[in-house]
C-alpha positions in Angstrom: -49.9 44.6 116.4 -53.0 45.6 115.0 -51.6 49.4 115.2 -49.2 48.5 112.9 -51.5 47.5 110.0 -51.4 51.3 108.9 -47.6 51.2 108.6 -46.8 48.1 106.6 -43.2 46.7 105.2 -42.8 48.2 101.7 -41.7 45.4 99.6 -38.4 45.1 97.3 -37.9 47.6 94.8 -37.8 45.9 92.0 -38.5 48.9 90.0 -35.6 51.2 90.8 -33.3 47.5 90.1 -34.9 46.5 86.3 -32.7 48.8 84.2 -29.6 47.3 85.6 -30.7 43.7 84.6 -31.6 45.0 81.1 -28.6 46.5 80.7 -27.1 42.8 81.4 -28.6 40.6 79.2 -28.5 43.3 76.4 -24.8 42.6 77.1 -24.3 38.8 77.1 -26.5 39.1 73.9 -23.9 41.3 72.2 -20.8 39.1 73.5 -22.8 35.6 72.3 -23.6 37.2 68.6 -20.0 38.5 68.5 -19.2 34.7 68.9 -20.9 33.5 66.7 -19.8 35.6 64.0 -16.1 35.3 64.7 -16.7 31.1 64.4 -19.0 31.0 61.2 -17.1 31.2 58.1 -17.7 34.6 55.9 -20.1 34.4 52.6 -17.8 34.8 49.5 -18.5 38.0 48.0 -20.4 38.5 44.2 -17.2 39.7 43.0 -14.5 36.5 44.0 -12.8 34.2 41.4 -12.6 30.4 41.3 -9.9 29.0 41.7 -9.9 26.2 38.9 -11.9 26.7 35.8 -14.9 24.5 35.3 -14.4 22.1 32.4 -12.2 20.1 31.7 -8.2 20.6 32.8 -6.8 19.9 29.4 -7.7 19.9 25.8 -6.0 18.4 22.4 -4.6 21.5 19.7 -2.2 21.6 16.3 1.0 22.6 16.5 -0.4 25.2 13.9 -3.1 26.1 15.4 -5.3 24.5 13.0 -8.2 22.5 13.5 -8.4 19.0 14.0 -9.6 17.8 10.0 -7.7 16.2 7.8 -8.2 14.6 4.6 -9.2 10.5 4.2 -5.8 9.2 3.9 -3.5 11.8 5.5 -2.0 12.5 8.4 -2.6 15.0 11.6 -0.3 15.4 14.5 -1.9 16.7 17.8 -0.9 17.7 20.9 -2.5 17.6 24.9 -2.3 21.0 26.6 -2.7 22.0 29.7 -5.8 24.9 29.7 -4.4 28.1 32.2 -4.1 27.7 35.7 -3.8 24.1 35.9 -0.9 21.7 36.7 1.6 21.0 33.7 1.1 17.9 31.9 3.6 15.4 33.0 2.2 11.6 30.5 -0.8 11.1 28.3 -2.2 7.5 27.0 -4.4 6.0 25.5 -7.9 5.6 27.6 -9.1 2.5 29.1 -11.4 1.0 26.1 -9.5 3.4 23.3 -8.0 1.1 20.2 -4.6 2.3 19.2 -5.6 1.2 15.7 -9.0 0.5 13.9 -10.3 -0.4 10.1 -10.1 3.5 9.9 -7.5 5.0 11.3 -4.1 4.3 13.3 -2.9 6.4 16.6 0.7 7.0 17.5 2.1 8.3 20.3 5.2 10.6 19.3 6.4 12.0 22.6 5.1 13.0 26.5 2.3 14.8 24.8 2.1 14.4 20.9 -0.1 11.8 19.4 0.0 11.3 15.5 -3.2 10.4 14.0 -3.3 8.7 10.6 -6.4 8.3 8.4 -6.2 4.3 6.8 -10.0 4.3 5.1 -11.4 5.6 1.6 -14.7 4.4 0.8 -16.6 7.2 2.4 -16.8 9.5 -0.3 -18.0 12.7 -0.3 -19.0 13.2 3.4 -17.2 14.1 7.0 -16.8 11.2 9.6 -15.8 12.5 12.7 -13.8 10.1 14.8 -13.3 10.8 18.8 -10.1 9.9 20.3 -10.2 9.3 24.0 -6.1 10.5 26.0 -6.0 9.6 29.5 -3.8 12.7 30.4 -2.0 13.1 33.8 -0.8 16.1 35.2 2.3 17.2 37.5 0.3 17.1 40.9 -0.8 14.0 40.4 -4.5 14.1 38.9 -5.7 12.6 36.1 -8.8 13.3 34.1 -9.7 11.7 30.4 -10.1 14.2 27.4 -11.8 14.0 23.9 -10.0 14.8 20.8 -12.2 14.9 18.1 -11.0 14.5 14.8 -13.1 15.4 11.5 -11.8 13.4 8.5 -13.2 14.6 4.7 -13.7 12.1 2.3 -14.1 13.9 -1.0 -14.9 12.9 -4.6 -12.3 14.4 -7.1 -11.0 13.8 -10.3 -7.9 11.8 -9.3 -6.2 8.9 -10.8 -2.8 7.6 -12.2 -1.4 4.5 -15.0 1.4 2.7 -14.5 3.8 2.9 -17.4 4.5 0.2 -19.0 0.8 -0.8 -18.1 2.4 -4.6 -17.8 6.1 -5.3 -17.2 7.9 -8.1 -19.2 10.6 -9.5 -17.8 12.6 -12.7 -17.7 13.3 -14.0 -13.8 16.6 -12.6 -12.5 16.2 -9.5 -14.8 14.8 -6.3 -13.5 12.9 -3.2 -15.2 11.5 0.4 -14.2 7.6 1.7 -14.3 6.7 5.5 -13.8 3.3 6.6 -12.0 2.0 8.8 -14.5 -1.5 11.3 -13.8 -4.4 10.9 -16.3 -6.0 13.4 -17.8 -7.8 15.5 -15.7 -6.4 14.4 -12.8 -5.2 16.4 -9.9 -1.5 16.5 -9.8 0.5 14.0 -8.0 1.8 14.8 -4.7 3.5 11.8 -3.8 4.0 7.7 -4.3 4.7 4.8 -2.1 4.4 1.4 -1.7 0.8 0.4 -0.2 1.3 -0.6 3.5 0.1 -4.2 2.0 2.6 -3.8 -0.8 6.2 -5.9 0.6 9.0 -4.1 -0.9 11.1 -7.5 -0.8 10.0 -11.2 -0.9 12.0 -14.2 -1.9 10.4 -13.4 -5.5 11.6 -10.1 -5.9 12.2 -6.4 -4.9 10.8 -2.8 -5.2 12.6 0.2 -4.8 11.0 3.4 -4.9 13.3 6.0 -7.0 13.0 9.6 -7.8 10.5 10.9 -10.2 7.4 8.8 -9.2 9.2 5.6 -10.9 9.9 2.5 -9.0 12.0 -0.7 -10.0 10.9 -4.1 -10.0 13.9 -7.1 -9.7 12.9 -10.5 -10.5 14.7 -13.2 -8.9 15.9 -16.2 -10.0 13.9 -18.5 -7.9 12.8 -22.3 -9.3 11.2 -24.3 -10.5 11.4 -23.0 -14.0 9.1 -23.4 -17.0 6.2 -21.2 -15.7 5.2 -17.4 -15.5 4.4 -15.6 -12.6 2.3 -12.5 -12.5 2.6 -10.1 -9.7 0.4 -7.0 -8.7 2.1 -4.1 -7.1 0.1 -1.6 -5.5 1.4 2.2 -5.1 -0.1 4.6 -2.7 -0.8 7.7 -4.3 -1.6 11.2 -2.7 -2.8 14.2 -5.1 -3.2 17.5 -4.2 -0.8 20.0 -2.6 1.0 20.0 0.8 -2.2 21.4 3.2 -4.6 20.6 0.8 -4.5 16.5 -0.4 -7.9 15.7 -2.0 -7.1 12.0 -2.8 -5.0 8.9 -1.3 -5.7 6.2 -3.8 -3.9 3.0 -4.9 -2.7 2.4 -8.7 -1.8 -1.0 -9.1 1.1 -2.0 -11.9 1.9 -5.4 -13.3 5.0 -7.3 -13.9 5.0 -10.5 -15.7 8.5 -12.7 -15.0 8.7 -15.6 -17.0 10.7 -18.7 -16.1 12.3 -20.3 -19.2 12.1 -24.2 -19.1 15.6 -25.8 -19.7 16.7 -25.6 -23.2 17.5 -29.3 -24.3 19.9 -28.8 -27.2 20.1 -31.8 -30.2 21.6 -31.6 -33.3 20.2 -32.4 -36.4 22.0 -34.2 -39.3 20.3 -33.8 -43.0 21.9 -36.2 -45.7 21.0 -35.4 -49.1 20.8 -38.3 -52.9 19.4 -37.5 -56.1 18.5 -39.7 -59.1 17.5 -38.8 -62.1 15.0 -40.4 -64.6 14.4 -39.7 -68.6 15.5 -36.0 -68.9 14.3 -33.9 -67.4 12.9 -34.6 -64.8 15.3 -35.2 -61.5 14.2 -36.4 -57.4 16.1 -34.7 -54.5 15.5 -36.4 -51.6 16.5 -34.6 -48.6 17.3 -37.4 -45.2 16.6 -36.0 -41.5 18.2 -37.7 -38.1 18.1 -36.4 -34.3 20.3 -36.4 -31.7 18.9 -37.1 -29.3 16.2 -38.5 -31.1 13.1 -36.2 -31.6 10.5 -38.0 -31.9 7.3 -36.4 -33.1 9.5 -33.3 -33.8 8.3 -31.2 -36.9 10.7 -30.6 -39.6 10.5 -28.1 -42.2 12.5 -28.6 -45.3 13.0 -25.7 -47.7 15.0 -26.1 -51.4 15.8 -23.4 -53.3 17.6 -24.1 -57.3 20.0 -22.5 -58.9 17.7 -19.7 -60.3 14.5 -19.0 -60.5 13.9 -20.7 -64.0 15.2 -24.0 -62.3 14.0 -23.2 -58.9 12.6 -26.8 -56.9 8.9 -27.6 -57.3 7.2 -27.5 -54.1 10.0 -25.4 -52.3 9.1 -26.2 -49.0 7.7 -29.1 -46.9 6.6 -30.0 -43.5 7.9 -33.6 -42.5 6.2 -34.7 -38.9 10.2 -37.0 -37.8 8.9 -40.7 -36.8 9.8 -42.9 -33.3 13.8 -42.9 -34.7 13.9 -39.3 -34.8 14.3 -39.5 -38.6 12.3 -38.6 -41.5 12.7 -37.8 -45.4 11.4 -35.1 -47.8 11.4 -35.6 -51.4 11.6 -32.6 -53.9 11.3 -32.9 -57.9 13.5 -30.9 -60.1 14.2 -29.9 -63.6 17.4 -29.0 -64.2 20.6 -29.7 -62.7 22.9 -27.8 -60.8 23.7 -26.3 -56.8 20.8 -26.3 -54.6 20.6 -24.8 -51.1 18.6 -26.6 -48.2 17.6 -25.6 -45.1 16.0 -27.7 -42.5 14.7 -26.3 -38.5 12.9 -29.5 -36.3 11.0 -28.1 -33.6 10.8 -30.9 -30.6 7.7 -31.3 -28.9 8.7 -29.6 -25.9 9.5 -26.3 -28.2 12.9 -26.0 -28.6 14.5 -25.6 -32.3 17.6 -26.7 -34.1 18.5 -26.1 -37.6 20.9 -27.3 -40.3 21.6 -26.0 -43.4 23.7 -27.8 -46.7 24.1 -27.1 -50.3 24.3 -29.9 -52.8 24.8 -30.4 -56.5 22.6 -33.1 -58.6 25.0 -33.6 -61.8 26.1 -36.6 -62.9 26.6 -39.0 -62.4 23.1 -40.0 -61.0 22.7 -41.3 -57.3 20.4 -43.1 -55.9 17.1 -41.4 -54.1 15.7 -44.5 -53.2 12.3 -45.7 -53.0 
């Protein structure tokens, strides 16, 4: 009705209802934030600790406590630790690609952890090499992880250097004799000797034995053929310095010479003596050589001595070359008669010697020297 145009329917109050639907969503915003919160994980504070260091889990150390430098020709024992807070270590070897041995040095392993390094080269003198050594190390929960030893080896020039006394060893095969490592002068005293690591200490030719005092003996044996000489080179590893502190691992090499005697052929010799004599005074003594076996081509000397000096032989001694028989003569003149002595020693062509020695008198009655 058109009355009612004065008196129209108020419409919702909206107003009087809008701080309760406020109130509402500031409260589901609250309870969805409080969510949130409790499922995002918490930002570590500034002040937190790792857990595991960074780096690596192990690392290589002395028993000593040293460091890891040695000197060219020595030896250095090392050990893998665990750093703190990591697993124990439970096997170590050698890394995928790591030589146990190379033209300069050898590694070793001693036990679960301990590695032995050993220094083989010399020819780098006067500088530091430093050679790394790659461990595969495992640990007692089961990781692994590869660590770097490095080892710093000083080659040093020093006065250093030993003889070997008797410089050369004689000896006859079968026999056996003794040399002694002696320091020259100016040299830094001797530590220690050994054979060479190339140096056999027994071969079917002969054997070394190292003995107190820096002296080693040398044993030929008898090994054939014979008739020769052998010469042998031994090498000897010295070390100079002191305990912590060797400056030098060099080599001195002795010699020992072993002869093999050829087989001694024995003969005998046989010397017959005659004598003439012509018109007084003169006299021929001829002096008769045979072999057994024959000789030939042997040389004989034939010495004559007379009764004294006044009536001594004329041309005492002579050199008679014996001919295809074995046999050969040597005529002596004289002046006087009486007891001569004569002394004969062949030498064969192959060396060996026999000798024979007579005494003879010339008086008369004459004999016959012959032609």
């Amino acid at each position: 009705m058109l009355g009612n145009r004065t008196n129209p329917i108020p419409p919702p109050s909206y107003g009087r209802r809008l701080p309760a639907i406020l109130a509402t969503l500031l409260a589901c915003g609250a309870a969805a934030l409080a969510a949130l919160a409790v499922a995002a994980p918490s930002a570590p504070s500034a002040t937190s600790a790792a857990t595991v260091a960074d780096g690596p889990k192990s690392r290589c150390a002395t028993p000593d406590g040293t460091p890891l430098t040695i000197f060219h020709g020595g030896r250095l024992k090392f050990v893998i630790v665990a750093n703190a807070g990591v697993p124990a270590v439970s096997e170590t070897a050698l890394a995928v690609g790591q030589p146990a041995q190379t033209a300069d040095y050898k590694l070793t392993k001693l036990a679960v952890a301990d590695w032995s390094f050993q220094s083989l080269r010399i020819d780098k003198p006067n500088r530091t090499v430093l050679h790394r050594v790659r461990i595969q190390v495992s640990f007692s929960d089961g990781s692994q992880e590869v660590v770097n030893c490095d080892v710093n080896v000083v080659h040093r020039i020093v006065s250093a250097g030993a003889n070997c006394v008797p410089k050369s060893l004689p000896l006859l095969h079968g026999k056996g004799g003794v040399f002694t490592i002696v320091p020259i002068p100016g040299s830094a005293p001797i530590f220690s000797t050994g054979l060479a690591s190339s140096q056999p200490a027994t071969t079917p030719n002969y054997r070394i034995q190292k003995l107190p005092g820096d002296r080693f003996s040398f044993l030929s044996k008898k090994v054939h053929p014979i008739g020769r000489t052998e010469v042998y080179i031994i090498r000897i590893r010295v070390r100079y310095g002191q305990a912590r502190d060797i400056v030098a691992s060099l080599t001195t090499k002795c010699v020992a010479v072993v002869t093999h005697p050829a087989l001694v052929r024995q003969f005998a010799v046989q010397v017959k003596t005659s004598y003439d004599h012509e018109p007084d005074p003169r006299s021929d003594v001829c002096v008769d050589i045979a072999t057994s076996p024959t000789q030939p081509g042997a040389q004989a000397s034939v010495r004559m001595l007379g009764p004294t000096e006044q009536q001594a032989a004329l041309g005492q001694e002579q050199n008679v070359i014996l001919d295809s028989r074995g046999a050969g003569r040597a005529r002596f003149l004289v002046y006087a008669i009486g007891t001569y002595q004569i002394a004969v020693a062949v030498v064969s062509t192959s060396g060996e010697t026999s000798t024979a020695e007579l005494t003879i008198n010339n008086a008369s009655p004459s004999g016959s020297c012959g032609p």
